[in-house]
C-alpha positions in Angstrom: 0.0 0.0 0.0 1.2 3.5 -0.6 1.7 6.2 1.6 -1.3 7.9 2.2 -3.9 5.7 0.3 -6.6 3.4 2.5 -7.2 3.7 6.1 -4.1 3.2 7.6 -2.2 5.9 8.8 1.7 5.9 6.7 4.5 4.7 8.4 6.1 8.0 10.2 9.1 7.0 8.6 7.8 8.2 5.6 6.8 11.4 6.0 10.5 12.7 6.8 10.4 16.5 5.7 7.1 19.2 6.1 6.0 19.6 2.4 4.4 23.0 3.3 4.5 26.3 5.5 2.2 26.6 8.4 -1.7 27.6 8.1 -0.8 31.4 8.2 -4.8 32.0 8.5 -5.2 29.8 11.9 -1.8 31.5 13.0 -3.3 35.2 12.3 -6.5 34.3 13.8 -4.7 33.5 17.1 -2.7 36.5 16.9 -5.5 38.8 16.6 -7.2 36.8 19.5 -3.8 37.6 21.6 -4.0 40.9 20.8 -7.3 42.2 21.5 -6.9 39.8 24.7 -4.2 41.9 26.0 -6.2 45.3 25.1 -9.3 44.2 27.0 -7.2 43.6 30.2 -5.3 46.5 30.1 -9.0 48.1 29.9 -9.6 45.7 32.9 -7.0 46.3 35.0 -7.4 50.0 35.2 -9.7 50.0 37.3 -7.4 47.9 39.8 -4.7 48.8 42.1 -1.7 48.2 40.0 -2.9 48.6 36.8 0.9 48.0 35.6 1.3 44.8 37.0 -1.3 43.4 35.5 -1.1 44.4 31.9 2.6 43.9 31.8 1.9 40.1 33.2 -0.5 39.4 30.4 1.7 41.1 27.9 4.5 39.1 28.8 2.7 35.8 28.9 1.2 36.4 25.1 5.0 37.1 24.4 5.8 33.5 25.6 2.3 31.5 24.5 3.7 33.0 20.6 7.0 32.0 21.3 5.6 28.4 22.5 3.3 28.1 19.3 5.9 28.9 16.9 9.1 26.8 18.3 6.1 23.6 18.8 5.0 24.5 14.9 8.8 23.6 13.8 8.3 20.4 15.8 7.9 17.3 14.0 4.1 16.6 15.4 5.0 12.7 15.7 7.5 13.8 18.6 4.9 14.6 20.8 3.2 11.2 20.8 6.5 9.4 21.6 7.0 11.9 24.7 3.1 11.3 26.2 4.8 9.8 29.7 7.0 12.9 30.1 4.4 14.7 29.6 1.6 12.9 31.9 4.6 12.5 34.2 4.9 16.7 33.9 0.9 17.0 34.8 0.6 14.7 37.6 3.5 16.4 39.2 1.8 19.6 39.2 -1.3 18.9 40.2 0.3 16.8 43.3 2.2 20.1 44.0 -1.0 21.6 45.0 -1.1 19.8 47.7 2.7 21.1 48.9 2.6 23.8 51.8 3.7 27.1 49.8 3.0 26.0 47.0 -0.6 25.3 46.4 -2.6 28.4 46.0 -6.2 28.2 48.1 -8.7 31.0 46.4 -12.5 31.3 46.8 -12.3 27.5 48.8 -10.5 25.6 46.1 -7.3 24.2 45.5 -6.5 25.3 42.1 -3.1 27.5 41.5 0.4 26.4 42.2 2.5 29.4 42.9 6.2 28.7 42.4 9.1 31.4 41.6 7.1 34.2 41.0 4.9 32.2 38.6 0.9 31.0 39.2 0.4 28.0 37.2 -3.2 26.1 37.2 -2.0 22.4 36.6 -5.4 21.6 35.5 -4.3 23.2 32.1 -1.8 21.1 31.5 -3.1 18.0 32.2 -5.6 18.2 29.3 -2.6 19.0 27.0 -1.4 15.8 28.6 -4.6 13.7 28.1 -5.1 14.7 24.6 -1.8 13.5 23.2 -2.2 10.5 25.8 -5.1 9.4 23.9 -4.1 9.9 20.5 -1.5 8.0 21.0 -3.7 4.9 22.6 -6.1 5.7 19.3 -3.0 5.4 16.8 -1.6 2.6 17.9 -5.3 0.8 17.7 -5.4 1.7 14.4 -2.1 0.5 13.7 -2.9 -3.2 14.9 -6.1 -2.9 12.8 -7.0 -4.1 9.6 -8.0 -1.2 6.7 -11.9 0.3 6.3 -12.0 -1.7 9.9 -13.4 0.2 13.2 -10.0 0.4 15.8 -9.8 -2.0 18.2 -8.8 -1.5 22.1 -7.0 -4.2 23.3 -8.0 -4.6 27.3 -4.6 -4.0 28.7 -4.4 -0.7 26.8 -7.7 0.2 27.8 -7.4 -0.8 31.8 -3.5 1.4 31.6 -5.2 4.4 29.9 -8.4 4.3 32.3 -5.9 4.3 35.1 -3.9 7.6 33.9 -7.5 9.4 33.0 -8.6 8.3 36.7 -5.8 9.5 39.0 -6.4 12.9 37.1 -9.9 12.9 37.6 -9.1 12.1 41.3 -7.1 14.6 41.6 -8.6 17.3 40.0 -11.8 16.7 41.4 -10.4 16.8 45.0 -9.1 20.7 44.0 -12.5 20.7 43.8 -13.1 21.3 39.8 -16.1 19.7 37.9 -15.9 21.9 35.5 -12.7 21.7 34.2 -13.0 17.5 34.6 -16.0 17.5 32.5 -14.9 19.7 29.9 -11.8 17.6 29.8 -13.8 14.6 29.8 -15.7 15.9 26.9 -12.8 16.5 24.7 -11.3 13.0 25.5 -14.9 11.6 24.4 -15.1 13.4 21.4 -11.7 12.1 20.4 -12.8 8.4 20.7 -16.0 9.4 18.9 -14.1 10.7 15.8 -11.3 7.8 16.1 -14.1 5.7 15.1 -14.3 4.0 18.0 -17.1 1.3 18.4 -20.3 3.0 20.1 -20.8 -0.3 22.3 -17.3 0.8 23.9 -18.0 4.7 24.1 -21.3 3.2 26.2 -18.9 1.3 28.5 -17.0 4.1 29.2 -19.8 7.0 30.0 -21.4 4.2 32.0 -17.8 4.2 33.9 -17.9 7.6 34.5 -21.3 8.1 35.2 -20.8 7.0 39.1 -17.7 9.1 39.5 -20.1 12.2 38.8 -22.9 11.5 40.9 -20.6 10.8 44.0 -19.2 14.4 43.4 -22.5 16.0 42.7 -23.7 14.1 45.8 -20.7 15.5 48.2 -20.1 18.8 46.6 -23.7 20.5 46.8 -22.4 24.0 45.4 -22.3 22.3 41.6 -26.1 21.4 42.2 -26.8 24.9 43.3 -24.9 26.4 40.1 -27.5 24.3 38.1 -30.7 25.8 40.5 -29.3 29.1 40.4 -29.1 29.1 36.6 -32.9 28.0 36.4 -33.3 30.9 38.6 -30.9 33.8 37.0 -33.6 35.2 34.6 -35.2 36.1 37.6 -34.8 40.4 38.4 -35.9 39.1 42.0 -32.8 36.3 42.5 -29.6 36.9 44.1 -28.6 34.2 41.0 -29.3 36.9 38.6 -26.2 39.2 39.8 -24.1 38.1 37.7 -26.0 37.1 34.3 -27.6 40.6 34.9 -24.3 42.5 35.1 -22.8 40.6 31.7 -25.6 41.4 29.6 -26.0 44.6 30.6 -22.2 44.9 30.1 -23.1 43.6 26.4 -25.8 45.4 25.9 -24.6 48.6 26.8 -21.6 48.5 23.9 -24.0 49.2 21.6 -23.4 48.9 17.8 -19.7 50.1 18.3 -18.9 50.0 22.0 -17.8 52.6 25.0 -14.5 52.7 24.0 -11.4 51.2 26.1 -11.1 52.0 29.5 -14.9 52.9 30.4 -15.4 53.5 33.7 -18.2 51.0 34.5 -15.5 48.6 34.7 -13.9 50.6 37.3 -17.5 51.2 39.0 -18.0 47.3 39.6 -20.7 46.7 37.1 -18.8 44.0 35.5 -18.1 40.9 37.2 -14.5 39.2 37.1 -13.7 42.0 33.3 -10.3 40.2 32.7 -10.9 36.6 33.2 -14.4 35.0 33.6 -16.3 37.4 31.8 -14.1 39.0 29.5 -16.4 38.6 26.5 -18.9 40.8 28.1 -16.1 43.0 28.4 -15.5 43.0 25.0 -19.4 43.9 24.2 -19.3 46.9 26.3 -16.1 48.5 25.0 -15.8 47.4 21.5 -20.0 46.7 21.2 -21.7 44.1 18.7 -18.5 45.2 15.9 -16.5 43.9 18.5 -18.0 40.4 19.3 -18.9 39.6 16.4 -15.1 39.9 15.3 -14.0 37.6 18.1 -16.7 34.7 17.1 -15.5 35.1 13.7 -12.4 34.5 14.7 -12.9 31.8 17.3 -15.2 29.8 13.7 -12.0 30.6 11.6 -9.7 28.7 14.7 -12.0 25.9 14.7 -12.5 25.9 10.8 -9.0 25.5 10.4 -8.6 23.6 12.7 -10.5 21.1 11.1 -9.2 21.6 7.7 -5.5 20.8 8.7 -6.7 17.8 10.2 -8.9 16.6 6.8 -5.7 17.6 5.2 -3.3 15.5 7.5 -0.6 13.4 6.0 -1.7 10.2 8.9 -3.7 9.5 11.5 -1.8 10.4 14.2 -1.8 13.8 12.7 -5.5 14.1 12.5 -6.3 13.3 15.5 -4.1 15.4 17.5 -5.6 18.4 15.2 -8.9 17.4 15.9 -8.4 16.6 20.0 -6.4 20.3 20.4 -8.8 22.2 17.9 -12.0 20.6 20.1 -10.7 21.7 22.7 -10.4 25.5 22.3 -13.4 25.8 20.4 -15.5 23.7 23.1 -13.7 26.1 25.7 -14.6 29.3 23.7 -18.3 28.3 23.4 -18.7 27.6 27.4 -17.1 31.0 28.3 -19.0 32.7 25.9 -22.1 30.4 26.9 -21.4 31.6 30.1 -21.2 35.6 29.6 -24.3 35.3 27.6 -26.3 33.3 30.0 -26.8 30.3 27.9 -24.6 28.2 30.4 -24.3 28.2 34.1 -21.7 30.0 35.4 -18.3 28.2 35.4 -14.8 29.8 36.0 -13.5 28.8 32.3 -11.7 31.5 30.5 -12.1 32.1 26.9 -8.7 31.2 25.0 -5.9 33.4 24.3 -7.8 36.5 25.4 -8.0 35.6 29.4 -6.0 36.9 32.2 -3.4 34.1 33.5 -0.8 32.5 31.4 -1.8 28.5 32.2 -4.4 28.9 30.0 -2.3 30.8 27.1 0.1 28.4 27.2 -1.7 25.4 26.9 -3.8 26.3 24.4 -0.5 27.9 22.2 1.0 24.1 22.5 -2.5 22.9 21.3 -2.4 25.3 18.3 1.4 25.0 17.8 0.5 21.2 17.4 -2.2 21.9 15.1 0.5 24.0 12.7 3.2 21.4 13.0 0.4 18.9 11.4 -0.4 21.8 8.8 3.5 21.6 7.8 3.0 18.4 6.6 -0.7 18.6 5.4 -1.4 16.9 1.9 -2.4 19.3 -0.8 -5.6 20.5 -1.1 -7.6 18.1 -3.8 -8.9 21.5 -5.5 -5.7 23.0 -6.4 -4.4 19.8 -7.6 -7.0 19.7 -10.2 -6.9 23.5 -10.9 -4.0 23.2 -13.8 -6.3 20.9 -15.9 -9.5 22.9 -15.6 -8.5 24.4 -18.8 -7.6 21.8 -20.7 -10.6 20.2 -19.9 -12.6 23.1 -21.0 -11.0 23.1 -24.2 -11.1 19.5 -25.2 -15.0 20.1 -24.6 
């Protein structure tokens, strides 16, 4: 069989040298994301204490998360697969260091932050960077010990190994306490098996798995339950769950066509809850108005749509399905937060990629998306501009 025919991935050996530059429209669209990011909590933080401080953290942290993407995009994607344990290894170290007296960061009652030479780190972040690579490479090497146009098979032991790493970081994460960020990762790691064609009777077995895990939690940590009552409640003027919701849209409603402009002063007058993290897209709405959010969900859909173009156009399987676990995951990340600000999800502390304060979250979503470019590097040619030279040809032998 040649390289890159049936449904076999090609033998790495064989795709030696990227055929093509990066996706310079998926790199742009992230730029611009950095960018207005770093505007918006500028805006944010002068309303604070030490305005400076702030803004000058951020800027320096979109400095790096650029710096990450592009020195991961010269990375030979196949690299990453063969260094999963280091990197699991890497995640279950930090989220144990939360648990290490001055070093683990207690805010608002959970265990979530490490703070370590000057740095604040949420291991959480990580850990899904882990967990996607982790299980692409349990899905390539099923695919590899399958036959072609033939669904991937698990064998047991690789199964029971990889339910053991997803469990000790559930455990752990789940004892910060974080739901949220366990389920979103969850999702991702679902979607991933979904799309790797795994059988459905399997994908049954394992929600069924998981199913207990969740109720125990929801059972013993009462507060998630409430954030589900309280959303039923939020469009309620007379509930205190409406605080929140109410601030955001009136934050996005008050933007207008064109917005306030940088810097208004509601910010600074408390109207908006959490401006530089949580609720950032609200943020956006007020100072840059419906221009301005409309600009940052088109270019959260062109992330996502090219996204999934590199992986259609992947040279392998392995490629595709680390384009397709990374580009999940910051589009299913972007869609809660804004979910969130718009009051079409209950609240959740998830920020909304490469715009939100803190630099865990920029820099694992710049190795997600420096991933996604290696893969573009190597992508096969578009089928359409293959055929373009004979169009005319064609045309004239009609």
């Amino acid at each position: 069989m040649k390289p890159g025919e049936g449904d076999l991935a090609p033998p790495v050996e064989e795709i030696s040298r990227p055929s093509r530059k990066v996706d310079i429209t998926l790199f742009f669209a992230v730029f611009f994301l950095l960018f207005i990011g770093i505007g918006m909590v500028m805006s944010a933080a002068i309303s604070t204490d030490q305005p400076f401080r702030l803004f000058s953290r951020q800027l320096v942290s979109g400095g790096i998360a650029l710096t990450v993407m592009l020195v991961v995009a010269g990375i030979d994607y196949h690299r990453w697969l063969e260094w999963r344990l280091f990197l699991y290894g890497g995640g279950m170290l930090s989220l144990v260091a939360l648990y290490i007296p001055h070093v683990g960061m207690v805010m608002n009652g959970a265990r979530r932050w490490i703070h370590l030479a000057g740095l604040t780190l949420q291991p959480s972040e990580l850990a899904r960077d882990a967990m996607i690579i982790l299980t692409a490479a349990l899905l390539v090497k099923a695919r590899k010990q399958s036959s072609p146009g033939v669904p991937p098979v698990l064998p047991r032991k690789n199964l029971i190994s990889f339910g053991v790493f997803l469990g000790l970081y559930v455990l752990l994460i789940l004892r910060e306490p974080d739901f949220g960020s366990c389920c979103f990762m969850i999702a991702v790691l679902f979607l991933m098996f979904f799309l790797g064609d795994v059988p459905f009777a399997l994908l049954g077995r394992m929600a069924a798995l998981s199913l207990p895990v969740a109720l125990w939690f929801l059972f013993h940590h009462r507060y998630t339950l409430e954030r589900f009552s309280n959303f039923r409640m939020a469009r309620h003027a007379s509930s205190a769950a409406a605080t929140q919701l109410g601030q955001s849209l009136v934050a996005l409603g008050a933007g207008g066509v064109t917005g306030a402009g940088l810097g208004h002063d509601w910010v600074g007058g408390g109207i908006l809850p959490e401006p530089g993290t949580d609720f950032i897209f609200a943020l956006v709405g007020e100072q840059l108005g419906l221009v301005g959010t409309l600009f940052v969900v088109f270019l959260f859909v062109m992330v996502f749509y090219r996204g999934m173009h590199v992986a259609k156009r992947a040279p392998d399987f392995a490629g595709r399905i680390l384009a397709l676990g990374f580009t999940l995951s910051i589009a299913i990340e972007a869609i809660f937060n804004m979910g969130v600000a718009t009051g079409l999800l209950p609240t959740k502390g998830i920020p909304l990629p490469f715009m939100s304060f803190g630099g865990s979250s920029l820099l694992a979503n710049a190795l997600g998306v420096g991933v996604i470019l290696s893969v573009s590097r190597f992508a096969r040619p578009d089928p359409v501009s293959e055929k373009a030279p004979s169009l005319p040809e064609s045309s004239h032998a009609s």
